[in-house]
C-alpha positions as CSV (number, residue, x, y, z in Angstrom):
1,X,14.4,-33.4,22.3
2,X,12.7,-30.6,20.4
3,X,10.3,-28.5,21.2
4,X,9.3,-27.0,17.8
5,X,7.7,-30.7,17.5
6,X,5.6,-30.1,20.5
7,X,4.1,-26.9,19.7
8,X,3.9,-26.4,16.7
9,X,0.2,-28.3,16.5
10,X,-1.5,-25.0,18.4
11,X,-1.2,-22.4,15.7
12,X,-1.9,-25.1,12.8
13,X,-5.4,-25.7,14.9
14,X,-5.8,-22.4,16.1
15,X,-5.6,-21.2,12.4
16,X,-8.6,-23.7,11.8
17,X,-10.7,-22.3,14.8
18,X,-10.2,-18.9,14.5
19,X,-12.4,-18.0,11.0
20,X,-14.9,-20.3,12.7
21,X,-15.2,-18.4,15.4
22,X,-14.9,-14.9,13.7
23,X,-18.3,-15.9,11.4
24,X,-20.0,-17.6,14.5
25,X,-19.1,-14.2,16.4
26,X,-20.4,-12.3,13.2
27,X,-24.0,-14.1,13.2
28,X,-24.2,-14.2,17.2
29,X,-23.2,-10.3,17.2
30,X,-26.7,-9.5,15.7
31,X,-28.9,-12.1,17.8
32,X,-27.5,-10.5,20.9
33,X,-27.6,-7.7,23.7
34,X,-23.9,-7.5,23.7
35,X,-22.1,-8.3,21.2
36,X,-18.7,-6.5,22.4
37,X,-18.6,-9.9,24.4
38,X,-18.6,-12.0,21.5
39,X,-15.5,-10.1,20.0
40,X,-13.9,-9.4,23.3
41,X,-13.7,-13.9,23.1
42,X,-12.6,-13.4,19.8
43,X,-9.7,-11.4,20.4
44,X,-8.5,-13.0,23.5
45,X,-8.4,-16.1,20.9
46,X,-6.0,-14.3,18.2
47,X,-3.8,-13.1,20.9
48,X,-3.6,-16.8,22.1
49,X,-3.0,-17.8,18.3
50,X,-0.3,-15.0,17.7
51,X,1.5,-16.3,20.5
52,X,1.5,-19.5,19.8
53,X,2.7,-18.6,16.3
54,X,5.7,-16.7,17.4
55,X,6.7,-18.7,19.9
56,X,6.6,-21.5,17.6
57,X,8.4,-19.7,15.1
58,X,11.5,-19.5,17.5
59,X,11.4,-22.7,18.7
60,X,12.0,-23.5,15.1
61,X,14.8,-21.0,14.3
62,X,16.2,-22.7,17.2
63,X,16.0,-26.6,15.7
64,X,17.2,-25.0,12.2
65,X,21.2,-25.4,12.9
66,X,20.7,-28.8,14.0
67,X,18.4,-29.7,10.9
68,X,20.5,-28.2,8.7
69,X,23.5,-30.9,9.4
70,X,20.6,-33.3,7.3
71,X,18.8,-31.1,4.8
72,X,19.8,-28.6,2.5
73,X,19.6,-25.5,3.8
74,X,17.1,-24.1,0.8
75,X,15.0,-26.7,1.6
76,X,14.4,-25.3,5.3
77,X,14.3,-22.0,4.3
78,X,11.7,-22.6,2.5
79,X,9.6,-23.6,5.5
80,X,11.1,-20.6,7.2
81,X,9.7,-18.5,4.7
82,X,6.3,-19.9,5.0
83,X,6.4,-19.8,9.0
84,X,7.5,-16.4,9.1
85,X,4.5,-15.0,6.4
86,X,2.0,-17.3,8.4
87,X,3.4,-16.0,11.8
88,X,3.4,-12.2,11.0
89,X,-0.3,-12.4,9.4
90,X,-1.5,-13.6,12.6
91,X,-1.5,-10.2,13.5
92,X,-3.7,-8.9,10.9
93,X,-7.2,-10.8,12.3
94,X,-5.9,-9.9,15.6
95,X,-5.6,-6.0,14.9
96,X,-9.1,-6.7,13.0
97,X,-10.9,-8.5,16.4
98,X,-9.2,-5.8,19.0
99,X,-10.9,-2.8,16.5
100,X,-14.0,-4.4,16.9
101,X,-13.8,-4.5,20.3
102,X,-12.9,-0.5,20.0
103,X,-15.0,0.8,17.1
104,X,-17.5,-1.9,16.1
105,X,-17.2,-0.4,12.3
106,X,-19.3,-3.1,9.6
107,X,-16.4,-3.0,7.3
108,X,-14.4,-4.9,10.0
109,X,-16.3,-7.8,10.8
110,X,-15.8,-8.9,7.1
111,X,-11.7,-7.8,7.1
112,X,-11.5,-10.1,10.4
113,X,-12.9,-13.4,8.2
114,X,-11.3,-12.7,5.0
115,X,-8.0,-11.7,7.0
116,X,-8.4,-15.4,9.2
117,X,-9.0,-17.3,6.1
118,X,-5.8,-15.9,4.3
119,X,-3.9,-16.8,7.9
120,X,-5.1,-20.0,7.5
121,X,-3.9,-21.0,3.8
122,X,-0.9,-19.7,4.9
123,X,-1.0,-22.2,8.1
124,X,-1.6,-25.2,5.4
125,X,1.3,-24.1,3.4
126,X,3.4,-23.6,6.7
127,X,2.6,-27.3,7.9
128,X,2.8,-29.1,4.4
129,X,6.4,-27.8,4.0
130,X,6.8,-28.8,7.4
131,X,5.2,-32.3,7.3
132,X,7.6,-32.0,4.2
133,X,10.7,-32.1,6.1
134,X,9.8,-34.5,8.8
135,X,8.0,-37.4,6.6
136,X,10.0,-36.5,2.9
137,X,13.0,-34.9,4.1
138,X,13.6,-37.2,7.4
139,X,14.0,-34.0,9.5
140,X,13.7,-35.9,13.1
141,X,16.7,-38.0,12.2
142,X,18.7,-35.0,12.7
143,X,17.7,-35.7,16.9
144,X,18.3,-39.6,16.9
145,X,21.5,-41.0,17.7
146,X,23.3,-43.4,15.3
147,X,23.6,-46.2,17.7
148,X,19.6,-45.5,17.9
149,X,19.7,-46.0,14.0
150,X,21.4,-49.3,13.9
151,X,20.2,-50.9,16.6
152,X,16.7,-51.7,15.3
153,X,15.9,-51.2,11.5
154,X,12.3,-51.5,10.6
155,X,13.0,-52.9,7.3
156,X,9.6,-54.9,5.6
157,X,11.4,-57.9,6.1
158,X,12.1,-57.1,9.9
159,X,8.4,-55.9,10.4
160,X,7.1,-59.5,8.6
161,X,9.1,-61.5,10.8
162,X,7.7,-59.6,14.2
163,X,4.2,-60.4,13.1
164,X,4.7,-63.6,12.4
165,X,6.8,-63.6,16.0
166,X,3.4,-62.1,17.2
167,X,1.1,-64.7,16.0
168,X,1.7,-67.0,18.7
């Protein structure tokens, strides 16, 4: 089995939490006694995010020869494109949370936010092309054996006649 499928949900939601938590850490920073805390949490978060992100990215470029028996090769590359733009531009809110941690400079708290939110709509890009090759292009198929194939076809008329089976 895969293990691009298993990870790859961490940077998709880490991309989500992590502009949250840079404007919760920008309003908390002036209510509070320390805010060097606030962005210390922060960056511990992006390194966790870029992480994930890379290591997702190389469980991927691992599944590629094995997806690309199935689907056109542009078609992945594609995704691979994507992956690697949203992967690399991790780094830029994570350079932008460490400086704050170092030099607490105004200018930075904004370039942290804007920088997360532009991570991010490359995240929903990433996972749409991705969602794209497992629900439009069939990608899993490429991990399922033929005999798995044939032995069980959920065809509508197959799926009617186990609920009606069912309604005993």
């Amino acid at each position: 089995m895969p293990l691009h499928p298993l990870v790859v949900h961490f940077p998709i939601v880490l991309a989500v939490i992590t502009p949250i938590a840079f404007i919760v850490a920008n309003i908390m920073s002036k209510k509070t006694d320390n805010p060097k805390s606030l962005w210390i949490a922060t960056t511990a978060l992006c390194v966790f995010f870029s992480a994930s992100a890379f290591i997702t990215m190389e469980l991927g470029e691992q599944d590629e020869e094995v997806v690309e028996k199935i689907i056109s090769e542009q078609t992945i590359e594609n995704h691979s494109d994507w992956a690697e733009a949203f992967t690399w531009a991790t780094l830029a809110p994570l350079l932008f949370s460490g400086l704050m941690v170092a030099k607490n400079n105004s200018w930075l708290k904004p370039a942290a936010i804007v920088s997360s939110l532009v991570v991010l709509g490359l995240g929903v890009q990433t996972g749409h092309s991705g969602g794209e090759l497992v629900y439009k292009h069939n990608a899993a198929s490429a991990y399922v054996s033929q005999q798995a194939l044939t032995q069980k076809q959920a065809t509508p008329d197959a799926v009617k006649k186990e609920r009606r089976d069912d309604d005993d």
